[in-house]
N, C-alpha and C positions, 0 to 999 in steps of 0.2 A: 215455452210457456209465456205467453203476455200479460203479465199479474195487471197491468196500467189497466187495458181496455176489461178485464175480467173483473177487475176490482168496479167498475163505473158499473157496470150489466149490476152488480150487484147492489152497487149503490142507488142505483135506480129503482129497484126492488124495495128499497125501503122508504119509500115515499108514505107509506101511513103505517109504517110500525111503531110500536112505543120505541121510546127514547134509552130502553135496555136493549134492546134489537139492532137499535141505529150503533150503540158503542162498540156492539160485540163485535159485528160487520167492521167498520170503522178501524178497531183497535188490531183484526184480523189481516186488514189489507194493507197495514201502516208496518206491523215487524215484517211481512213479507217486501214491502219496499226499504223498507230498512235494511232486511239480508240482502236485497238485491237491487241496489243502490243505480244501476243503467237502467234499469225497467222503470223510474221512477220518468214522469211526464207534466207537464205542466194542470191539462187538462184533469187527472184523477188528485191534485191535488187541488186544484179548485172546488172538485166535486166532494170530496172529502171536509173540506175547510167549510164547505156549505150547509152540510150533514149534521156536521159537529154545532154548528153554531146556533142550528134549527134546533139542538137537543138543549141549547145554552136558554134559547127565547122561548120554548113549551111549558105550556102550564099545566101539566102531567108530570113533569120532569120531576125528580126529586133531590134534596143539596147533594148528595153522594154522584147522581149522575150530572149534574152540573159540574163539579169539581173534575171527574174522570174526563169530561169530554175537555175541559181546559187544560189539563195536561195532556190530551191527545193533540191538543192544537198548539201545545208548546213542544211536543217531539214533532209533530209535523212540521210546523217553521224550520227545524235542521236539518229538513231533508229536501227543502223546496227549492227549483232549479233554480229558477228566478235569483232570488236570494244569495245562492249560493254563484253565479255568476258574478252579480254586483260585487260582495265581497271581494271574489276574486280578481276583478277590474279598479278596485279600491285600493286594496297593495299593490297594485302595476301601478298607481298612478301617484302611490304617495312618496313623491321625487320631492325634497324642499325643491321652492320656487321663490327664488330673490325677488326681492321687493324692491321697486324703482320709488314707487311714491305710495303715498300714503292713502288708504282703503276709504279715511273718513273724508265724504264729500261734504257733510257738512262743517268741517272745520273752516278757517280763513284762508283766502287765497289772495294772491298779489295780483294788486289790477292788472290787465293786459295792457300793451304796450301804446300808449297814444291814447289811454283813455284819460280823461280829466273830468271830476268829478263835478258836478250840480252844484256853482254856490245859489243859495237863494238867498236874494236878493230883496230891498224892500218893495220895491215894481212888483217879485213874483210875487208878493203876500196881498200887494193892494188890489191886484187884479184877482188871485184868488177870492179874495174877500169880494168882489163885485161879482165875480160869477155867483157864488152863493147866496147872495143876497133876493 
């Protein structure tokens, strides 16, 4: 059984249903990915995540089914591949990593070696002053 591509067929079907059609749909294809956690895909959770969101912006909708579809899209987040890859690439990667120097570039830095600073002099001000003029 491929609940991913059977859930999208479905979800496609509900392109002009009210926004209690959309939930039921929705909320139906969501604990079957839930039971069955390899049949989940990136694709039916876009389409899902789209569904839901469309039942969040209608103005038919009502607070009860607004509310239902934001907790559908807060159990959808834990089931998303995506997501749950990052995660897992996040604890492979949180090794401390020693610090040589220090992150803020805008702090002060020691001039580089041979350099010698600008004195201005009264020449640079009088000639400034003449360009200006």
């Amino acid at each position: 059984m491929n609940i991913a591509s059977n859930g999208r067929l479905a979800l496609r079907a509900t392109a002009g249903a009210p926004p209690a059609e959309k939930i039921l749909r929705c909320r139906k294809i969501l604990i079957d990915l839930e039971n069955h956690p390899e049949e989940t895909s990136i694709r039916v959770i876009q389409d899902l995540r789209m569904v839901l969101r469309s039942v969040q912006k209608s103005e038919t909708a009502n607070a009860e089914q607004i509310t239902q579809s934001g907790d559908l899209l807060l159990r959808l987040k834990k089931i998303d591949p995506r997501r749950l890859k990052r995660i897992a690439n996040q604890n492979d990667e949180d090794e401390p990593v020693a610090v040589t120097e220090p992150n803020n570039l805008s702090g002060h830095r020691p001039p580089a070696d041979g350099y010698a600073p600008r004195v201005l002099t009264e020449q640079f001000w009088a000639d400034l002053a003449a360009r200006c003029r």
